[in-house]
N, C-alpha and C positions, 0 to 999 in steps of 0.2 A: 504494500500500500504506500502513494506516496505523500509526501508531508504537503502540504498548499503553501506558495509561496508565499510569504511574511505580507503584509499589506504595510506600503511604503506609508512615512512618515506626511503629514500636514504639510506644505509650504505654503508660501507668501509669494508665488507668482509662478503660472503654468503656462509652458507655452504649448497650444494645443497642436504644436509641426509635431512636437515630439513625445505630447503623452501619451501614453498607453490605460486602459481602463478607465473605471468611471469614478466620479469625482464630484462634492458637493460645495459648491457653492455658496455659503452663508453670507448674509447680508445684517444692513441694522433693520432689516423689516425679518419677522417671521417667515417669509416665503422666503424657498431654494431651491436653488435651479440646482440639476444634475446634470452633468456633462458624460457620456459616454463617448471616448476619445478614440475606442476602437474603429467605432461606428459612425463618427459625426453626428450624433443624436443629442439632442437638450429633452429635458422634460423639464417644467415650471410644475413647481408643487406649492400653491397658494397657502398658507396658514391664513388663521384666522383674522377675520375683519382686512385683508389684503382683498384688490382688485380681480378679478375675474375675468380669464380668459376663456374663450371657444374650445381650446387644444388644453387646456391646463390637465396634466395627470398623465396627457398622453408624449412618447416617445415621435419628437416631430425629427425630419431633417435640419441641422444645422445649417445656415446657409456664411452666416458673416457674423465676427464678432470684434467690436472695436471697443476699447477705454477712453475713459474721459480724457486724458493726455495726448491720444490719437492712435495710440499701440493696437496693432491690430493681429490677432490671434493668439493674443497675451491676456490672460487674465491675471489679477495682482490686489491684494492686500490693499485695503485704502482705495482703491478705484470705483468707480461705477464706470457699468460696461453694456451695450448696447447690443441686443442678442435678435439677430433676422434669423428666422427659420422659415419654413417651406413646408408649411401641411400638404401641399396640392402637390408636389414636384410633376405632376405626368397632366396635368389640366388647368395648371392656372401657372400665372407669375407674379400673383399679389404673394406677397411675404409678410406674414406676422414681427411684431417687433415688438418689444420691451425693453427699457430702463430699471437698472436695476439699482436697488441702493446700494451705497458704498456699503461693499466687498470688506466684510470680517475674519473670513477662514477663507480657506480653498483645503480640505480633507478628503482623501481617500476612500472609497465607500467599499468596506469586503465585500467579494462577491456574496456574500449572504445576505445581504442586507441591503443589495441593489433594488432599487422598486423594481418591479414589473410594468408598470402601466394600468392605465383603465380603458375598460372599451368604450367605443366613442359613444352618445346617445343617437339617437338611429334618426331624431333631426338634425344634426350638423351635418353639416354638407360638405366636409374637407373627410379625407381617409386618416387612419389612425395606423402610424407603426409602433408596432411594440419592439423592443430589443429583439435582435437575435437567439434565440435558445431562451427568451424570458416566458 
């Protein structure tokens, strides 16, 4: 049987050329975004009294992500960072966006403990990806 590799330590700025697995996100708001870096995937996970989106829960495409400094596919400690995704990729080119509040963690998420997603409600009108193997 083999051991699971260690789940790497928290840092304070990720560059998404080169991460590998998924990763949360915290903010000074209770919502966090998850980054699955395998996959190019976000999912936005609202807490409470936070703003509500169409996709929130679900694992959309990544499309673009830039910091308040201008850094783009860097996420970092202290920043706010502006996150386009792409529910539609194969029918549309309208692209979801969020602002997100300045960036408190960037943590490692074991795979145990990676959300899965939610399926979409059968009126919204964009497709829902779930992770790979989720």
């Amino acid at each position: 049987m083999s051991t699971p590799a260690p789940t790497p330590a928290p840092v304070t700025e990720l560059d998404l050329a080169d991460a590998t697995g998924v990763w949360a996100i915290r903010s000074e708001s209770v919502t966090v975004y998850y980054i699955d870096a395998d996959h190019d995937l976000l999912l936005r996970q609202p807490g409470s009294g936070s703003t509500r989106g169409a996709w929130d829960g679900c694992w959309v495409p990544m499309v673009h992500l830039t910091r308040d400094d201008g850094a783009v596919g860097v996420v970092g400690v202290g920043h706010r960072h502006h996150w386009r995704t792409d529910p539609e990729p194969a029918t549309s080119t309208n692209h979801r966006c969020w602002v997100q509040r300045r960036c408190t963690a960037i943590e490692p998420v074991p795979a145990d403990a990676v959300p899965v997603g939610r399926e979409p409600d059968p009126n919204e009108s964009w497709k829902v990806y779930r992770r790979p193997g989720g």
